[in-house]
N, CA and C atoms of all chains as a GROMACS GRO file, in nm:
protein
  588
    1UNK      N    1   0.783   5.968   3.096
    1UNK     CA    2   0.741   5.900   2.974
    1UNK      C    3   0.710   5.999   2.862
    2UNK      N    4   0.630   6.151   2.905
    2UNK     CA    5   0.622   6.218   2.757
    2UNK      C    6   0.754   6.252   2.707
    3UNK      N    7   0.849   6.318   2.804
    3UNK     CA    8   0.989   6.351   2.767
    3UNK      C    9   1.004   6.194   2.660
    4UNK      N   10   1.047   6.127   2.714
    4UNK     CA   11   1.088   6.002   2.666
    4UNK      C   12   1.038   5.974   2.497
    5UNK      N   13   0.911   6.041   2.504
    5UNK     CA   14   0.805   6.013   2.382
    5UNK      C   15   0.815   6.127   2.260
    6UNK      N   16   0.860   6.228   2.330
    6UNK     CA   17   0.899   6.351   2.263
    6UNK      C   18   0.995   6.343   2.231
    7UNK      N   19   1.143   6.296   2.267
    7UNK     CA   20   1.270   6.266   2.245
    7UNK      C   21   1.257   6.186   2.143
    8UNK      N   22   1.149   6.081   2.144
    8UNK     CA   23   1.217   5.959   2.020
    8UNK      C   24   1.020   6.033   1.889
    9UNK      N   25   0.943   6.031   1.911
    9UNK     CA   26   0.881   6.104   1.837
    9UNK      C   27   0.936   6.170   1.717
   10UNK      N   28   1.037   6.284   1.768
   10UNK     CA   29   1.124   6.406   1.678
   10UNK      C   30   1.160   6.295   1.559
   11UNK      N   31   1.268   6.264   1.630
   11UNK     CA   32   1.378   6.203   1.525
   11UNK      C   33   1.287   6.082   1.410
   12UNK      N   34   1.228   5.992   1.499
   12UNK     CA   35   1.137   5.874   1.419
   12UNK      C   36   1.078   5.984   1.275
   13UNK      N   37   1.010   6.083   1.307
   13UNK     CA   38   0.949   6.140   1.192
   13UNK      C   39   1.057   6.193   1.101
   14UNK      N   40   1.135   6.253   1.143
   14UNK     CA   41   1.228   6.331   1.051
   14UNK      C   42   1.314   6.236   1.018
   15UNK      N   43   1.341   6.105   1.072
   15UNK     CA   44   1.435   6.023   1.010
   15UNK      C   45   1.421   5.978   0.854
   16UNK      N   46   1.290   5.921   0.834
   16UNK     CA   47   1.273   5.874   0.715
   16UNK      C   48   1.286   5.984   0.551
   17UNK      N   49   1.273   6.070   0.592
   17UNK     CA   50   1.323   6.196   0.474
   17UNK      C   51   1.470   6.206   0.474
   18UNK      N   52   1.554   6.206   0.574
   18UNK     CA   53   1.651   6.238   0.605
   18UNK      C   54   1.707   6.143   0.551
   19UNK      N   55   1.700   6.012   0.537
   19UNK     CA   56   1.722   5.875   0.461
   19UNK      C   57   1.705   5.898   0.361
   20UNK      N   58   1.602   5.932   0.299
   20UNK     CA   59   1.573   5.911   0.188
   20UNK      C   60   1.685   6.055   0.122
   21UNK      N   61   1.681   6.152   0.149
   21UNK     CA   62   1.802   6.251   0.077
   21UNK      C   63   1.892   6.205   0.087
   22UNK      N   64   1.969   6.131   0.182
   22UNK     CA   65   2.100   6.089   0.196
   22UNK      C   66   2.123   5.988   0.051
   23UNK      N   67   2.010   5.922   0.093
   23UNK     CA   68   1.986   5.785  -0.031
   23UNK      C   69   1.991   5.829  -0.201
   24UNK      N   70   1.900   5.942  -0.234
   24UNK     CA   71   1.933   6.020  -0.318
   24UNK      C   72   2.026   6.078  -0.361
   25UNK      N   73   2.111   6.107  -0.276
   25UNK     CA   74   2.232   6.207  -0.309
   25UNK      C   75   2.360   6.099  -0.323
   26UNK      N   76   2.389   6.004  -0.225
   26UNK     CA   77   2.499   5.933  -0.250
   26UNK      C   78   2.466   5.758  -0.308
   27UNK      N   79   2.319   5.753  -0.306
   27UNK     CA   80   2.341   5.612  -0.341
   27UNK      C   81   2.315   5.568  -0.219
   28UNK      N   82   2.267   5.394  -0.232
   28UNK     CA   83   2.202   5.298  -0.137
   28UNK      C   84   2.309   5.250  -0.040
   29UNK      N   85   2.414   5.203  -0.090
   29UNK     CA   86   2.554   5.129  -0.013
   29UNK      C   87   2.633   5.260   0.048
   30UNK      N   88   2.649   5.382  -0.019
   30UNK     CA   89   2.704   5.476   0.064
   30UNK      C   90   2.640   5.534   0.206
   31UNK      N   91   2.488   5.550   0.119
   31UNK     CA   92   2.426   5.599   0.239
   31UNK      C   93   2.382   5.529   0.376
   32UNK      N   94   2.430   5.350   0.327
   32UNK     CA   95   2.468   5.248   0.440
   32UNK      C   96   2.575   5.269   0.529
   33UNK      N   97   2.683   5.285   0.460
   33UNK     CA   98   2.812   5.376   0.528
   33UNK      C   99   2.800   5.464   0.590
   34UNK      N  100   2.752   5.553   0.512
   34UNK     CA  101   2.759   5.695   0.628
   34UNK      C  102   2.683   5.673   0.732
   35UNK      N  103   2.523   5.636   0.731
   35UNK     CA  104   2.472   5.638   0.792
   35UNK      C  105   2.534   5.524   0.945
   36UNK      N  106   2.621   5.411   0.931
   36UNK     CA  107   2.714   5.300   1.012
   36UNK      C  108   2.822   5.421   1.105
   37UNK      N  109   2.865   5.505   0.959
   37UNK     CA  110   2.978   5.593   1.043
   37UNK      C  111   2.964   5.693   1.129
   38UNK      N  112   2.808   5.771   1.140
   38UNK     CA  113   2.779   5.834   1.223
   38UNK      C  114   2.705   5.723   1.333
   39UNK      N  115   2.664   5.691   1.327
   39UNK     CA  116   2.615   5.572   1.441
   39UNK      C  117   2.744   5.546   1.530
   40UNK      N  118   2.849   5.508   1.465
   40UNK     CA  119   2.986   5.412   1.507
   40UNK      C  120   3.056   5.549   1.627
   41UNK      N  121   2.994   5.683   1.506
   41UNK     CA  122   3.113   5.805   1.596
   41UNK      C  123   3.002   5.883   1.697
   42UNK      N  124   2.927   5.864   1.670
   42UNK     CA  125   2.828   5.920   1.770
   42UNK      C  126   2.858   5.833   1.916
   43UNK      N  127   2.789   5.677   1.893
   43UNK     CA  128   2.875   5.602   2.013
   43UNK      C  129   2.986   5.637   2.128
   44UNK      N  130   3.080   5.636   2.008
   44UNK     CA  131   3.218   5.728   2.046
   44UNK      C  132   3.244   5.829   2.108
   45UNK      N  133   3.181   5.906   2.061
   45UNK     CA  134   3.194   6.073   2.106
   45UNK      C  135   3.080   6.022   2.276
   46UNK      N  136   2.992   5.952   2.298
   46UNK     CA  137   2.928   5.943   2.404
   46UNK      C  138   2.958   5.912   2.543
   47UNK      N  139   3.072   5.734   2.462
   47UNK     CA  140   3.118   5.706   2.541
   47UNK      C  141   3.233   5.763   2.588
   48UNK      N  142   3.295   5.852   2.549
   48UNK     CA  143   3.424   5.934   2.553
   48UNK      C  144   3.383   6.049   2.640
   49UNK      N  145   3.258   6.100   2.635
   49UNK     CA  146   3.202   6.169   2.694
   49UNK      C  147   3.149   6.160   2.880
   50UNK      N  148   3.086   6.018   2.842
   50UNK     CA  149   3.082   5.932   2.972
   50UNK      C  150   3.159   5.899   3.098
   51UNK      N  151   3.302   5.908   3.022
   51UNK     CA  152   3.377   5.825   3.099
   51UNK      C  153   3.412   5.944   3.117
   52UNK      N  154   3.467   6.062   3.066
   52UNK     CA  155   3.516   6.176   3.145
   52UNK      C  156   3.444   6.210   3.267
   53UNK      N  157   3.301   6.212   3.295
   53UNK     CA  158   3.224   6.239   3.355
   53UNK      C  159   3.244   6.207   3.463
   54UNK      N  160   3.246   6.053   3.458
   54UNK     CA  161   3.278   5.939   3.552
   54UNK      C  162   3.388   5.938   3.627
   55UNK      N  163   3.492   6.022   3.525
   55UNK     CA  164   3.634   6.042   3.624
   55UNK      C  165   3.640   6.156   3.679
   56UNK      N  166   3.593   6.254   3.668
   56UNK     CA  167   3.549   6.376   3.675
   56UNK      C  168   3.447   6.367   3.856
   57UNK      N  169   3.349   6.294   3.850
   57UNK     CA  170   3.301   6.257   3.949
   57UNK      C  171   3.378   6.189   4.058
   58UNK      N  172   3.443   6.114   4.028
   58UNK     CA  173   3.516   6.008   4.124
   58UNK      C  174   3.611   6.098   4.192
   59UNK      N  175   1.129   4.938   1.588
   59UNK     CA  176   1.060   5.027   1.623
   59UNK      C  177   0.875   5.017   1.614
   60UNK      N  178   0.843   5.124   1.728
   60UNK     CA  179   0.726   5.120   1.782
   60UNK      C  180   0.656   5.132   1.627
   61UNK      N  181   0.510   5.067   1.715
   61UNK     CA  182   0.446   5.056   1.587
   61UNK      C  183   0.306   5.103   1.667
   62UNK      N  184   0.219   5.229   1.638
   62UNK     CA  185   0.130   5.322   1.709
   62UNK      C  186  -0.003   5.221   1.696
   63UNK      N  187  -0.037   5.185   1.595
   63UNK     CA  188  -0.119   5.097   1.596
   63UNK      C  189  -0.130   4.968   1.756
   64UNK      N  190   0.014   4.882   1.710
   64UNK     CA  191   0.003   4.763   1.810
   64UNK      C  192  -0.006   4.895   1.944
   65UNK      N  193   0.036   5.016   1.974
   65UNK     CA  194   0.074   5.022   2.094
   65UNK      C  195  -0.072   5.100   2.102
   66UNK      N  196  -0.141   5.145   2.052
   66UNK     CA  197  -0.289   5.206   2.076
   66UNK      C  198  -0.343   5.086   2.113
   67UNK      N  199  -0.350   4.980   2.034
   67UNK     CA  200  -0.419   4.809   2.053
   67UNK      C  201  -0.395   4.759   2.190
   68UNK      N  202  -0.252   4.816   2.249
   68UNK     CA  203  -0.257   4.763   2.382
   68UNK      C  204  -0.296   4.850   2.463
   69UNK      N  205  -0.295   4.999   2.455
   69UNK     CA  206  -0.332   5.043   2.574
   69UNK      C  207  -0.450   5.001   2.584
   70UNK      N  208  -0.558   5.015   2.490
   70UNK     CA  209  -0.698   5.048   2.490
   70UNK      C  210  -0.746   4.817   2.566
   71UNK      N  211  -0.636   4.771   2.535
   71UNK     CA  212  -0.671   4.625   2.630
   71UNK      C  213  -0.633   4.637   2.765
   72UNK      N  214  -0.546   4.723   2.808
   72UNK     CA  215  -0.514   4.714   2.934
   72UNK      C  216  -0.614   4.761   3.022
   73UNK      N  217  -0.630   4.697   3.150
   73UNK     CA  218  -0.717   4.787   3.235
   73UNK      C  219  -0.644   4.856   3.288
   74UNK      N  220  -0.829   4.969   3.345
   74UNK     CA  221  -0.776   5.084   3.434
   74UNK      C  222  -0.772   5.080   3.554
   75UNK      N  223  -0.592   5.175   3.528
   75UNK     CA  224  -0.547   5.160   3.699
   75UNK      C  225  -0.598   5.241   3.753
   76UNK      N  226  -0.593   5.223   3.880
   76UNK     CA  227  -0.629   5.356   3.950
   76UNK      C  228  -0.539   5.356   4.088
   77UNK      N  229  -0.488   5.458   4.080
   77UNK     CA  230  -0.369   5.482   4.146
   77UNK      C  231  -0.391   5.667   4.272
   78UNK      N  232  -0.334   5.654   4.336
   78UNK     CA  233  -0.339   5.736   4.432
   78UNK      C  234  -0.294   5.857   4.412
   79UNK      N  235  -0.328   5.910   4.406
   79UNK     CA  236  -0.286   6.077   4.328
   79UNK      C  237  -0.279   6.147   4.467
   80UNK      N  238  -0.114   6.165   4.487
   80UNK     CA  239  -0.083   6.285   4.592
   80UNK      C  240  -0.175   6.427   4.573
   81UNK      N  241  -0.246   6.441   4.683
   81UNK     CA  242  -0.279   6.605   4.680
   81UNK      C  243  -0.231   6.734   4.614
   82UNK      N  244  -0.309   6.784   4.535
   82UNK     CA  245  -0.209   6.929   4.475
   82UNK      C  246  -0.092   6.845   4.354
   83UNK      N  247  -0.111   6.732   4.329
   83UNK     CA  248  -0.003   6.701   4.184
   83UNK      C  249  -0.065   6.720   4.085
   84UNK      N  250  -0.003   6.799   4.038
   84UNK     CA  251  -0.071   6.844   3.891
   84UNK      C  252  -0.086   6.753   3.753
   85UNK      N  253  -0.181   6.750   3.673
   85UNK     CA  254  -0.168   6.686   3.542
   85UNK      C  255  -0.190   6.703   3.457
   86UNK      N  256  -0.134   6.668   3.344
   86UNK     CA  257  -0.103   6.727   3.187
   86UNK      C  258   0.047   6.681   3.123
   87UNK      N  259   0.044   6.738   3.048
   87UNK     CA  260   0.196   6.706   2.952
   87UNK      C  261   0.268   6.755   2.996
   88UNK      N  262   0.248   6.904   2.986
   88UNK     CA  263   0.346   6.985   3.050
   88UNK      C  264   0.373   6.906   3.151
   89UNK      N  265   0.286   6.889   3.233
   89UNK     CA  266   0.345   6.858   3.437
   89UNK      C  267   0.434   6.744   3.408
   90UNK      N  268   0.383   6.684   3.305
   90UNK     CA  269   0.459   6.541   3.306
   90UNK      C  270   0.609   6.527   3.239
   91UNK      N  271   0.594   6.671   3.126
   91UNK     CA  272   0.725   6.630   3.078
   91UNK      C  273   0.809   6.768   3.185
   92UNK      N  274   0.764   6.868   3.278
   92UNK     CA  275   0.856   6.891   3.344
   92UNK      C  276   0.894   6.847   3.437
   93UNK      N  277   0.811   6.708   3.505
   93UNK     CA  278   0.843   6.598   3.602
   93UNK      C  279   0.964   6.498   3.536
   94UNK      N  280   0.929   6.499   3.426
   94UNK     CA  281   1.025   6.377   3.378
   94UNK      C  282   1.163   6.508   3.340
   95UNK      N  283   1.184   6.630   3.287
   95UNK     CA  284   1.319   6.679   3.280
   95UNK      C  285   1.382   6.661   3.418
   96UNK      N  286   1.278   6.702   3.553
   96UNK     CA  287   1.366   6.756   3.651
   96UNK      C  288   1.416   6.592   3.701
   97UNK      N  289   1.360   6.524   3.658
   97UNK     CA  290   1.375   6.338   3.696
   97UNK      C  291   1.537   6.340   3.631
   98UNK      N  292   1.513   6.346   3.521
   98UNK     CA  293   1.639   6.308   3.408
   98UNK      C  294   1.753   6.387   3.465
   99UNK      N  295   1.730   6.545   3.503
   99UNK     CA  296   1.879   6.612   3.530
   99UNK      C  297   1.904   6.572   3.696
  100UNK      N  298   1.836   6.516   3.757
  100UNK     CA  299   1.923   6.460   3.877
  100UNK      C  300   1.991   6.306   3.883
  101UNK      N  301   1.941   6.243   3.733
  101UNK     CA  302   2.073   6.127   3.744
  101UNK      C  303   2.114   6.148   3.688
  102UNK      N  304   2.299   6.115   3.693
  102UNK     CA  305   2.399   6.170   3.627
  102UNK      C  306   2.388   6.038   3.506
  103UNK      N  307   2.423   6.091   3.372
  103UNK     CA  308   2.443   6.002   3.268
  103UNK      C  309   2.317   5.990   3.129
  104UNK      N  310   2.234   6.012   3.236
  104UNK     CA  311   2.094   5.991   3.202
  104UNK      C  312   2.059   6.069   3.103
  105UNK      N  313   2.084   6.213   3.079
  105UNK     CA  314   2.060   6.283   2.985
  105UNK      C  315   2.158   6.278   2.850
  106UNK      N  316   2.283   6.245   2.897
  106UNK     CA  317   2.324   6.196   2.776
  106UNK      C  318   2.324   6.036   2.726
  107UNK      N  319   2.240   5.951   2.788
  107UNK     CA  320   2.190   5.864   2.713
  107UNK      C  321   2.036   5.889   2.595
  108UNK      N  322   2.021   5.964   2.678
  108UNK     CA  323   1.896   5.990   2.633
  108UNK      C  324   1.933   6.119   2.463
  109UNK      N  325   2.002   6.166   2.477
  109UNK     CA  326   2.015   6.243   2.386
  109UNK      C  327   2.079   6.119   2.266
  110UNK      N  328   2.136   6.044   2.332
  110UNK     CA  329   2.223   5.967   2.223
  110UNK      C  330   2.178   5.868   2.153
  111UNK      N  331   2.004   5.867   2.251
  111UNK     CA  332   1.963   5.764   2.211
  111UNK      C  333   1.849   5.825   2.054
  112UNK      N  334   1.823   5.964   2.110
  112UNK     CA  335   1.766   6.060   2.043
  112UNK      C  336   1.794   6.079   1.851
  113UNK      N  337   1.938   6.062   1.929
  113UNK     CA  338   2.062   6.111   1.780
  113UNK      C  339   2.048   6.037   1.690
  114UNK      N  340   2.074   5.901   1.779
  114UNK     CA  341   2.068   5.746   1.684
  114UNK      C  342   1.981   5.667   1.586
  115UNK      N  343   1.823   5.730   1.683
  115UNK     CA  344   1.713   5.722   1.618
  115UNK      C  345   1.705   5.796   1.493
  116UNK      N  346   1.794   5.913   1.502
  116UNK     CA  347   1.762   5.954   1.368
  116UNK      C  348   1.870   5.930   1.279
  117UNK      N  349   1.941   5.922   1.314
  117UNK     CA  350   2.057   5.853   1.200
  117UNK      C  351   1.985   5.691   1.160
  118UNK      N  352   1.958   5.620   1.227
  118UNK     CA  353   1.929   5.494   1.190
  118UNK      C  354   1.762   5.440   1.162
  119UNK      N  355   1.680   5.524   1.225
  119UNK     CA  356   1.518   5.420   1.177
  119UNK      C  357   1.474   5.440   1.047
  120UNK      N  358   1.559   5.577   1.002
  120UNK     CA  359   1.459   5.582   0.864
  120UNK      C  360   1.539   5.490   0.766
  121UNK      N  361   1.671   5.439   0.789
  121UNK     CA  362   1.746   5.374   0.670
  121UNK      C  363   1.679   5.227   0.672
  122UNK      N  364   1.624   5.192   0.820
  122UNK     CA  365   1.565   5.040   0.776
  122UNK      C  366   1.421   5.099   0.734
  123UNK      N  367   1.357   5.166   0.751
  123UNK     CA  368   1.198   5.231   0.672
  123UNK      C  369   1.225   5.279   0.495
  124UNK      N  370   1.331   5.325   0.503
  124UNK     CA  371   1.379   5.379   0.352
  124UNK      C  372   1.478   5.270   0.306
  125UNK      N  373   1.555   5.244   0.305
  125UNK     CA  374   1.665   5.136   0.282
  125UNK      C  375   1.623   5.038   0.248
  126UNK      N  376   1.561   4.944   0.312
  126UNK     CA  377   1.514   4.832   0.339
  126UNK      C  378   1.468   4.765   0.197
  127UNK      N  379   1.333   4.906   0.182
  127UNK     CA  380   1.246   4.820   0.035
  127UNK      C  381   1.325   4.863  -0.046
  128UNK      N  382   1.410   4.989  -0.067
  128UNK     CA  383   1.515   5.002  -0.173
  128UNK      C  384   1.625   4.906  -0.222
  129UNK      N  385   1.619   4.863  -0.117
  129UNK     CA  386   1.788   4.778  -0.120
  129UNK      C  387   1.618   4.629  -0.212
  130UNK      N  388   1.504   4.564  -0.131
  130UNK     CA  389   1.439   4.471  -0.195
  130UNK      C  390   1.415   4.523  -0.330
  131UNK      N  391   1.398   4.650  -0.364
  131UNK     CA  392   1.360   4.649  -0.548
  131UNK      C  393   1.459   4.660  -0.611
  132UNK      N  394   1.610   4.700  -0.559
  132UNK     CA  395   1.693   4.657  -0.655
  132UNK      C  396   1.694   4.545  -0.643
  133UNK      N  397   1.708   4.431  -0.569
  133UNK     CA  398   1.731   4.301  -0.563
  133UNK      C  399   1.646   4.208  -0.640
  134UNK      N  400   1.563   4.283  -0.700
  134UNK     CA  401   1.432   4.246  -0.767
  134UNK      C  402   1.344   4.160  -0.671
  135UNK      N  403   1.332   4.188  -0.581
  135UNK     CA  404   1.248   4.087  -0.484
  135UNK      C  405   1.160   4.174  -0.492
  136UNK      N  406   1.051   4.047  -0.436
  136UNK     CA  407   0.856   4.070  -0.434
  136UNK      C  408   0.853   4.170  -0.319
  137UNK      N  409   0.732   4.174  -0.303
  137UNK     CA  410   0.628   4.276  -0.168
  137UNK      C  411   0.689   4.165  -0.078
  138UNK      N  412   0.709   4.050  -0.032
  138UNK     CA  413   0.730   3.964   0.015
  138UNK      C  414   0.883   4.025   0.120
  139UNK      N  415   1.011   4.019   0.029
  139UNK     CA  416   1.141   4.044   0.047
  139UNK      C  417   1.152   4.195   0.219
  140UNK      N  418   1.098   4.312   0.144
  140UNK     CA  419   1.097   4.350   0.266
  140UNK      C  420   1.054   4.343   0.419
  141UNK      N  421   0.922   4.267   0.407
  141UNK     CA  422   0.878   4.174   0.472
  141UNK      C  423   0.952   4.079   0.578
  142UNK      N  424   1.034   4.028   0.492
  142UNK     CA  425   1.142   3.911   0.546
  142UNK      C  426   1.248   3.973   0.610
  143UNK      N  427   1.291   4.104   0.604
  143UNK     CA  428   1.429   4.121   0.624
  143UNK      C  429   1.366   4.237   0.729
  144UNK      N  430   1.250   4.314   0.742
  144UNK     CA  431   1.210   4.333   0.914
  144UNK      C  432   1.150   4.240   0.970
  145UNK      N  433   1.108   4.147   0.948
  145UNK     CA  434   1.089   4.016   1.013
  145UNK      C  435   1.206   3.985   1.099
  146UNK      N  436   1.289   3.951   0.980
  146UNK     CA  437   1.428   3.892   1.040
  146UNK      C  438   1.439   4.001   1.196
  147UNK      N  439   1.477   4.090   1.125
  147UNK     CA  440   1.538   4.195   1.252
  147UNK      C  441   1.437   4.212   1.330
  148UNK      N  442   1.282   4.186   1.344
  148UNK     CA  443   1.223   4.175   1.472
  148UNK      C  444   1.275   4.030   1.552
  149UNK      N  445   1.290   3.957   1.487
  149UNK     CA  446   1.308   3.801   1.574
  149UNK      C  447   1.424   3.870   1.641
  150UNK      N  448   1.542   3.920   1.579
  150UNK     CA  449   1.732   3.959   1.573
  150UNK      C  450   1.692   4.024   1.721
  151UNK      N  451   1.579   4.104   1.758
  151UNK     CA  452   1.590   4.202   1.841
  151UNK      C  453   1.524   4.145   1.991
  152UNK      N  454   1.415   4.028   1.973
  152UNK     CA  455   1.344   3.980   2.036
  152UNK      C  456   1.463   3.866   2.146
  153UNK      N  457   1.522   3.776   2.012
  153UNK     CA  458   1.668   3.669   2.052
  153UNK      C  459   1.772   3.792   2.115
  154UNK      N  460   1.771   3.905   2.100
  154UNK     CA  461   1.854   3.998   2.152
  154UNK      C  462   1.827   4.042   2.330
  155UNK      N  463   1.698   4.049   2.333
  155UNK     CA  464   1.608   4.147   2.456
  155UNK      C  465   1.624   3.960   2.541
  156UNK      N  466   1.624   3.848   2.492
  156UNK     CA  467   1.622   3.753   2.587
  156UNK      C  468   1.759   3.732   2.626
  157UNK      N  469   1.834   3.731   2.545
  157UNK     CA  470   1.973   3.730   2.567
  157UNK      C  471   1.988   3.849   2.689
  158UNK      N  472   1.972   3.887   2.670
  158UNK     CA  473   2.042   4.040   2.757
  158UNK      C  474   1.966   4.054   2.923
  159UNK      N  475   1.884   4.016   2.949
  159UNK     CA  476   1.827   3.975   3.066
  159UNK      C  477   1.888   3.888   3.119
  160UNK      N  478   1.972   3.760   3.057
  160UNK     CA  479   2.018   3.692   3.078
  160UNK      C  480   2.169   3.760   3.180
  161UNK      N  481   2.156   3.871   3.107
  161UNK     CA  482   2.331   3.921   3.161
  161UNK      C  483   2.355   3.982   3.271
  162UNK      N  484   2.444   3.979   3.385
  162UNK     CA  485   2.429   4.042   3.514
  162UNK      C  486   2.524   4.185   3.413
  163UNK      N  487   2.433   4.320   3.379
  163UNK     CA  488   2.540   4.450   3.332
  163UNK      C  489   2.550   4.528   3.446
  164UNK      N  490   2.675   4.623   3.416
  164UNK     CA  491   2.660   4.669   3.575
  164UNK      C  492   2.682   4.832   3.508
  165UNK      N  493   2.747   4.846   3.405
  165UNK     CA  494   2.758   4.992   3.342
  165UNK      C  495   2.659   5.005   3.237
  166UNK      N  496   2.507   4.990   3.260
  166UNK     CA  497   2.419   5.022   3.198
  166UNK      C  498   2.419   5.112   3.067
  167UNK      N  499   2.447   5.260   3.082
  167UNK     CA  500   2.465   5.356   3.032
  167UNK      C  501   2.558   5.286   2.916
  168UNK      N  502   2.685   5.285   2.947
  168UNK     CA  503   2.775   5.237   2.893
  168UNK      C  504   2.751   5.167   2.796
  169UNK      N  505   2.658   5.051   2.823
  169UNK     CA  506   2.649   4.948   2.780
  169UNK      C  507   2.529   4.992   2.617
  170UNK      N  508   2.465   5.065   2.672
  170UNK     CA  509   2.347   5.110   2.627
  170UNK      C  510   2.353   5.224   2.489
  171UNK      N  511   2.494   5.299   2.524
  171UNK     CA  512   2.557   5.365   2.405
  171UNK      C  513   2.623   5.292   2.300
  172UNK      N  514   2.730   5.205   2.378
  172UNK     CA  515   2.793   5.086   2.297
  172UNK      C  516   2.748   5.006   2.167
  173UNK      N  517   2.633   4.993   2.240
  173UNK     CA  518   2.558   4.889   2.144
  173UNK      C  519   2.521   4.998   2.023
  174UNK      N  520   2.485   5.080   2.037
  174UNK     CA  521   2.479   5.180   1.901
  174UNK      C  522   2.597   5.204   1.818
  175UNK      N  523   2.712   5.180   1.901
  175UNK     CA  524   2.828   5.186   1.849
  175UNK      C  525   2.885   5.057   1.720
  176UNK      N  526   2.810   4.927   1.834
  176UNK     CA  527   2.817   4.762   1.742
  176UNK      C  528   2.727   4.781   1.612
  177UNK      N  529   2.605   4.862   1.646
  177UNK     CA  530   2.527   4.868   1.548
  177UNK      C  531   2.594   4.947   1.387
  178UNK      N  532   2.635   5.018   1.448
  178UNK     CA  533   2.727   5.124   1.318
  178UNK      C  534   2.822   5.069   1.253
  179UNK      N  535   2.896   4.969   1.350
  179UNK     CA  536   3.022   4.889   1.280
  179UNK      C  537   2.959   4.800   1.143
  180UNK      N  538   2.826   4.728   1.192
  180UNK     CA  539   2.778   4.609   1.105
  180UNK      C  540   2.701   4.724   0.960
  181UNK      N  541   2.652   4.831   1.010
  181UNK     CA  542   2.616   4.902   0.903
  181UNK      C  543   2.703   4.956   0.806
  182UNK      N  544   2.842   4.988   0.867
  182UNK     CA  545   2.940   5.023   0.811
  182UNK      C  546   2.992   4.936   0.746
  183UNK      N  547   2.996   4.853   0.790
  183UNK     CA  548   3.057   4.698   0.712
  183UNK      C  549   2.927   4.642   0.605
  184UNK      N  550   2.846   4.697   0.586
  184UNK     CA  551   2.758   4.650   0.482
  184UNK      C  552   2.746   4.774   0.393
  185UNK      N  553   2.774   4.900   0.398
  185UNK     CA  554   2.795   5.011   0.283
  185UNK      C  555   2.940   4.971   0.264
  186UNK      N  556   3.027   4.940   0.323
  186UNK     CA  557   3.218   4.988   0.285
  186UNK      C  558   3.233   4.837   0.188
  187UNK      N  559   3.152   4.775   0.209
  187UNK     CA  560   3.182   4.633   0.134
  187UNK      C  561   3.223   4.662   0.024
  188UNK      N  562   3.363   4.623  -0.037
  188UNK     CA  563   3.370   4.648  -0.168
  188UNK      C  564   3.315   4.567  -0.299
  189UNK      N  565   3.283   4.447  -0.254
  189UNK     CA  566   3.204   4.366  -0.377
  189UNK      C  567   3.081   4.309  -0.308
  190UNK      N  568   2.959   4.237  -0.333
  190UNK     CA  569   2.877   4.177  -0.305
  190UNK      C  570   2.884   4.040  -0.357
  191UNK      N  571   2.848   3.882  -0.303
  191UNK     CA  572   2.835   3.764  -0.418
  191UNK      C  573   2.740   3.808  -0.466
  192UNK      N  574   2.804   3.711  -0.579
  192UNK     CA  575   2.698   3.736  -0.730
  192UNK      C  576   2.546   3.652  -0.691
  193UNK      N  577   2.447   3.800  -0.752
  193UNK     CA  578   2.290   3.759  -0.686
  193UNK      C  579   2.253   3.866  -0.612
  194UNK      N  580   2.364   3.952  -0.538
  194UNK     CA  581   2.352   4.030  -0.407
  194UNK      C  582   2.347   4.179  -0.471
  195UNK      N  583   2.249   4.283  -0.430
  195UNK     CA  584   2.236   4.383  -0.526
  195UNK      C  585   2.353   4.435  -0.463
  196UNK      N  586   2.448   4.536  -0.568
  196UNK     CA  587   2.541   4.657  -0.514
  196UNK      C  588   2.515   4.777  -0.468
   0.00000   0.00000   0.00000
């Protein structure tokens, strides 16, 4: 649970600045985008990651 | 996302357990968060959920904490407006967590990255929008 708490802790604090520059720099609807497109490729890159693993194991 | 308040409010209602403490187990943070690494690197998957879940958090909590009332004062909406639209997405998440119990999943992990993946599509599809109806801030 601290791991767990420390893992999401980090990011929760540093997220909201990190928003807010993005928001600053490109605008409200872009920084909706980008922020969708790293979400969308992060996913991606995980599950791509995953499944090698998985075949890799088998 | 957690809210330190409600979750201080509950510990301090819960009673105390009292639980059996193996001989010689150590306690503290440290012990606990090097109990919980050596936990995490013996299931496979586990650490890269956990990192991804890490990643996500920060790409995504501050845009509904920052975003949110930005997107309500262009819209010219009250103190009210942001209000409504984490409202909304607490119910969105609550109708979500009942739904999903509901489901026999069997690739957890999988399942568990994915959904960050659905999440990005609908975010993406609300910045790439090329027009808004009229009323709807740009």
């Amino acid at each position: 649970m601290a791991l767990w708490q420390t893992g999401i802790a980090a990011p929760l604090t540093l997220s909201p600045p990190l928003a807010a520059l993005i928001i600053h720099a490109v605008g409200l609807t872009a920084g909706f985008a980008i922020s969708g497109t790293a979400l969308a490729a992060l996913s991606g890159l995980s599950l791509l990651t995953l499944t090698r693993r998985h075949t890799a194991a088998a | 996302m957690d809210d330190p308040a409600v979750s201080a409010a509950t510990l301090v209602a819960l009673p105390p357990i009292h639980t059996a403490q193996p001989h010689g187990a150590r306690l503290g943070t440290r012990a606990d968060l090097a109990a919980g690494w050596a936990a995490v690197r013996c299931a496979p998957g586990v650490p890269l959920v956990l990192a991804t879940f890490t990643a996500a958090a920060l790409l995504c909590s501050g845009f509904l904490a920052v975003g949110l009332p930005a997107w309500a004062v262009r819209a010219h909406g009250g103190p009210g407006t942001p209000g409504l639209l984490q409202g909304t997405a607490g119910l969105a998440e609550v109708a979500g967590a009942l739904a999903l119990i509901r489901l026999r999943l069997h690739r957890l992990a999988a399942t568990a990255i994915a959904a960050w993946g659905v999440l990005g599509a609908f975010r993406l599809f609300l910045g790439a929008a090329p027009a808004w109806p009229p009323g709807c801030p740009s």
